[in-house]
C-alpha positions, 0 to 999 in steps of 0.5 A, spaced: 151 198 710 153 196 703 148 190 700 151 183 698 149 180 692 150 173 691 154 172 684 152 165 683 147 166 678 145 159 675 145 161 667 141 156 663 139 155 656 133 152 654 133 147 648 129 151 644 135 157 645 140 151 644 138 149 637 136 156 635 144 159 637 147 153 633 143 155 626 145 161 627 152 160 628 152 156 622 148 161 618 154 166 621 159 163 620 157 161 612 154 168 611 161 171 613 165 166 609 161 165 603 160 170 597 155 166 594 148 167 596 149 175 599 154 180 599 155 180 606 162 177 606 168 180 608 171 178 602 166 183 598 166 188 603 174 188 601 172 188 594 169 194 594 173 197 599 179 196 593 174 200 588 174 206 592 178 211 594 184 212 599 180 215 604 174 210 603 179 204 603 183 206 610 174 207 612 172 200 610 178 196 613 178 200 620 170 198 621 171 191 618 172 189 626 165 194 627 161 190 622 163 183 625 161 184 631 154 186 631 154 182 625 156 176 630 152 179 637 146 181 634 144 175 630 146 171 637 140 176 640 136 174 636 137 167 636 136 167 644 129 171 643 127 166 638 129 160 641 125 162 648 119 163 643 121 157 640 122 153 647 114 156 651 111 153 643 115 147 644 113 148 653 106 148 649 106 142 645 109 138 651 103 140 656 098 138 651 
């Protein structure tokens, strides 16, 4: 009645995704904590943050957690599809 299905699943990441994933890890990482290129760090959103008023404060401080998650989830989404781009050009490359 009941199907089973076979939880090993083998997960497996290309080079092209690999290196991808690094050079965002690293852009992330440097975006969040930095506030010399962009104002995307956590330091700027808690400096504007201060700035305002108290209902904004309590805002911005509860969603802090919100932004960096899809920060951090979104970027490493992003980086898996250009890697697997990255991977079938470099797939290419090597047949030729």
């Amino acid at each position: 009645m009941l199907r089973q299905y076979n939880m090993r699943k083998k997960i497996s990441l290309n080079i092209g995704g690999l290196i991808c994933l690094l050079i965002t890890i690293y852009v992330i990482y440097y975006l969040l904590l930095k506030d010399t290129v962009l104002p995307f760090s956590v330091s700027s959103l808690l400096t504007w943050g201060n700035h305002c008023s108290k209902q904004w404060h309590i805002l911005t401080i509860g969603l802090i957690p919100i932004y960096l998650a899809m920060i951090v989830f979104g970027a490493g989404m992003l980086s898996i599809y250009l890697g697997s781009v990255l991977q079938h050009w470099l797939s290419k490359l090597w047949e030729e």
